[in-house]
VEXVEXDREN-571332 format. One record per atom (N, C-alpha, C): residue in three letters; x, y, z. Coordinates in Angstrom, 2 decimals. Last residue first. Example, Ala and Ser with C-alpha at 12.3 -4.5 7.8 and 13.67 -1.06 7.14 Angstrom:
residues 2
+-----+---------+---------+---------+
: res :      px :      py :      pz :
+-----+---------+---------+---------+
: SER :   12.85 :   -2.25 :    7.08 :
: SER :   13.67 :   -1.06 :    7.14 :
: SER :   12.90 :    0.03 :    7.87 :
: ALA :   13.19 :   -5.69 :    7.80 :
: ALA :   12.30 :   -4.50 :    7.80 :
: ALA :   13.20 :   -3.30 :    7.80 :
+-----+---------+---------+---------+
This chain:
residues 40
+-----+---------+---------+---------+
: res :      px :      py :      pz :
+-----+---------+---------+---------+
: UNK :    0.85 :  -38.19 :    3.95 :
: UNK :   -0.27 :  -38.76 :    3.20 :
: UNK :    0.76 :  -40.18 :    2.47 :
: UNK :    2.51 :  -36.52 :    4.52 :
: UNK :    2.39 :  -37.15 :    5.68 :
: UNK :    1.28 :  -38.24 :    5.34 :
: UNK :    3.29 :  -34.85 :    2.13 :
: UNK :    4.08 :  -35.61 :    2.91 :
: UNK :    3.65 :  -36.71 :    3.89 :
: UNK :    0.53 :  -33.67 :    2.27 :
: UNK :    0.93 :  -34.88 :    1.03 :
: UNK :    1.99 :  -35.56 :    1.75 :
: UNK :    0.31 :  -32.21 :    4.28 :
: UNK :   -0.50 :  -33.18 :    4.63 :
: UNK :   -0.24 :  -33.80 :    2.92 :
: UNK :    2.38 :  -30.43 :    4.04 :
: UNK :    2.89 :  -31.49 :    5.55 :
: UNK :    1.36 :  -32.46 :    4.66 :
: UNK :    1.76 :  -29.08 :    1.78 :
: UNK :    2.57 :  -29.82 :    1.88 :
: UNK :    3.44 :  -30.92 :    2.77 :
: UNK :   -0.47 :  -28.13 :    2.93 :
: UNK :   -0.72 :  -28.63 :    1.65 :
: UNK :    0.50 :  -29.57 :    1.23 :
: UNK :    0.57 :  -26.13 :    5.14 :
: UNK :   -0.22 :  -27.67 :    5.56 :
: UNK :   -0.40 :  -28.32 :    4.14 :
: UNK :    2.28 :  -24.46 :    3.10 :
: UNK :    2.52 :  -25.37 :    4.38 :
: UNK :    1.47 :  -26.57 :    4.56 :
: UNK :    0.51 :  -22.69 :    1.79 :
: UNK :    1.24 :  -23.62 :    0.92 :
: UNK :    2.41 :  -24.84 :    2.10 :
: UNK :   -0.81 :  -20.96 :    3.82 :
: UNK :   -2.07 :  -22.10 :    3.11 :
: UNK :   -0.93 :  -23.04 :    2.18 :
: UNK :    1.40 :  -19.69 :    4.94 :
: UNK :    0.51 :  -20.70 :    5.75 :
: UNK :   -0.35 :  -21.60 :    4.73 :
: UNK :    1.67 :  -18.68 :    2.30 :
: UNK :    2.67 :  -19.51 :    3.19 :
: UNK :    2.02 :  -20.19 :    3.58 :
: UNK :   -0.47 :  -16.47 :    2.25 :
: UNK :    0.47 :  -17.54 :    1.21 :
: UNK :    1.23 :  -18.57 :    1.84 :
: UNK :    0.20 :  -15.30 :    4.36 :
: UNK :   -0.91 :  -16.36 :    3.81 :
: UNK :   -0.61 :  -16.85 :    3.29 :
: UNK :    2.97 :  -14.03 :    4.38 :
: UNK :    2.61 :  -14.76 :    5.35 :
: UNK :    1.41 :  -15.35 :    5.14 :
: UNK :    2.25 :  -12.13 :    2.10 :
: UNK :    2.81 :  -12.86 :    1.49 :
: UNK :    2.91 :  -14.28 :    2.77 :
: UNK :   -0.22 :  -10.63 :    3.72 :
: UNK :   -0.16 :  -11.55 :    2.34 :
: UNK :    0.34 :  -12.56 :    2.03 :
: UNK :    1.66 :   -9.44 :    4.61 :
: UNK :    0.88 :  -10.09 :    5.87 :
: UNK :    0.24 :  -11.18 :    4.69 :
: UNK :    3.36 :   -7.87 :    3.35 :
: UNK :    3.84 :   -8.73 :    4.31 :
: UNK :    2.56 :   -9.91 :    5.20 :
: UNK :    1.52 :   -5.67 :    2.44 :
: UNK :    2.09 :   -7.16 :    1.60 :
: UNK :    2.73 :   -7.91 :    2.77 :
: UNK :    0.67 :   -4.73 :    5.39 :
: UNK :   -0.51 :   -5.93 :    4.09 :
: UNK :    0.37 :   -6.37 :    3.52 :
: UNK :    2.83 :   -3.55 :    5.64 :
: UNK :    2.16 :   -4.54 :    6.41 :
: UNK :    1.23 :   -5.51 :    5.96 :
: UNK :    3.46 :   -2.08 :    3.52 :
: UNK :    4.45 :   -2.73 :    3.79 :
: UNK :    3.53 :   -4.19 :    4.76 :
: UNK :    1.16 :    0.19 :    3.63 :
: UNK :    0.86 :   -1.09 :    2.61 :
: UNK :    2.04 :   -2.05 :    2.59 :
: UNK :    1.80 :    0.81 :    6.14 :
: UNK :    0.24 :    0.39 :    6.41 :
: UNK :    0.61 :   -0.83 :    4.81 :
: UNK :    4.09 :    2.13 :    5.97 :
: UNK :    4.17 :    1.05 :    6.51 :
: UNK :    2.84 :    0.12 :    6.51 :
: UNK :    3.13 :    4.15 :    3.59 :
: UNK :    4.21 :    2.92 :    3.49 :
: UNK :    4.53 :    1.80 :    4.81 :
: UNK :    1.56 :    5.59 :    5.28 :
: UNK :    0.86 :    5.04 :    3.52 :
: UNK :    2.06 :    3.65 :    3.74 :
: UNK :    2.59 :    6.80 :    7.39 :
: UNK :    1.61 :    5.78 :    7.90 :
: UNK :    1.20 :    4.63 :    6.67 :
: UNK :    4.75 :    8.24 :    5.47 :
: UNK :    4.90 :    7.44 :    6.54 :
: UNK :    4.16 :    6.43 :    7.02 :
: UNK :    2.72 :   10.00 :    4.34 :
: UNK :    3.72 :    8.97 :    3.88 :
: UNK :    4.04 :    8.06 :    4.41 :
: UNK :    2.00 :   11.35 :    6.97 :
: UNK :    1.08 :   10.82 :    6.14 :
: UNK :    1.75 :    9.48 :    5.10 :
: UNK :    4.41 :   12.68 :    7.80 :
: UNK :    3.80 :   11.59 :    8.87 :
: UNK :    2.68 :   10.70 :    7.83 :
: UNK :    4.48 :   14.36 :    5.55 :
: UNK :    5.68 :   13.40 :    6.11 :
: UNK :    4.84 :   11.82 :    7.14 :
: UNK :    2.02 :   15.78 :    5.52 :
: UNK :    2.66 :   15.16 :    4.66 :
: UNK :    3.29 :   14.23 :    5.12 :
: UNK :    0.55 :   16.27 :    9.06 :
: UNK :    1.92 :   16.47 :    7.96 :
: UNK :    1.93 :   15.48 :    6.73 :
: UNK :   -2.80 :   16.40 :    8.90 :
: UNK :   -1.73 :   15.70 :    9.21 :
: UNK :   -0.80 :   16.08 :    8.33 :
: UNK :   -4.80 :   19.16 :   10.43 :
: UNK :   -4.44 :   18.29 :    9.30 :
: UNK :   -3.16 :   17.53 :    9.59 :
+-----+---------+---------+---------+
C-alpha cells in the first residue's frame, strides 16, 4: 500500500498541475483572440 504522506503528496501536485495547466488554456485561447483583433 502507499504511505499516506506520499499519497497526499502525489493528490496535491497532480491537482496543482491541472489547475495550472487550465489556467495556461485559458491563456492560450485569450492570446490569439487578442493578436487576431489587434492585427484585424
Amino acid at each position: 500500500m502507499v504511505p499516506l504522506k506520499v499519497a497526499i503528496v502525489a493528490a496535491f501536485l497532480f491537482y496543482r498541475y491541472k489547475f495550472l495547466s487550465r489556467v495556461e488554456d485559458k491563456n492560450l485561447y485569450r492570446l490569439p483572440k487578442r493578436t487576431r483583433t489587434s492585427s484585424n
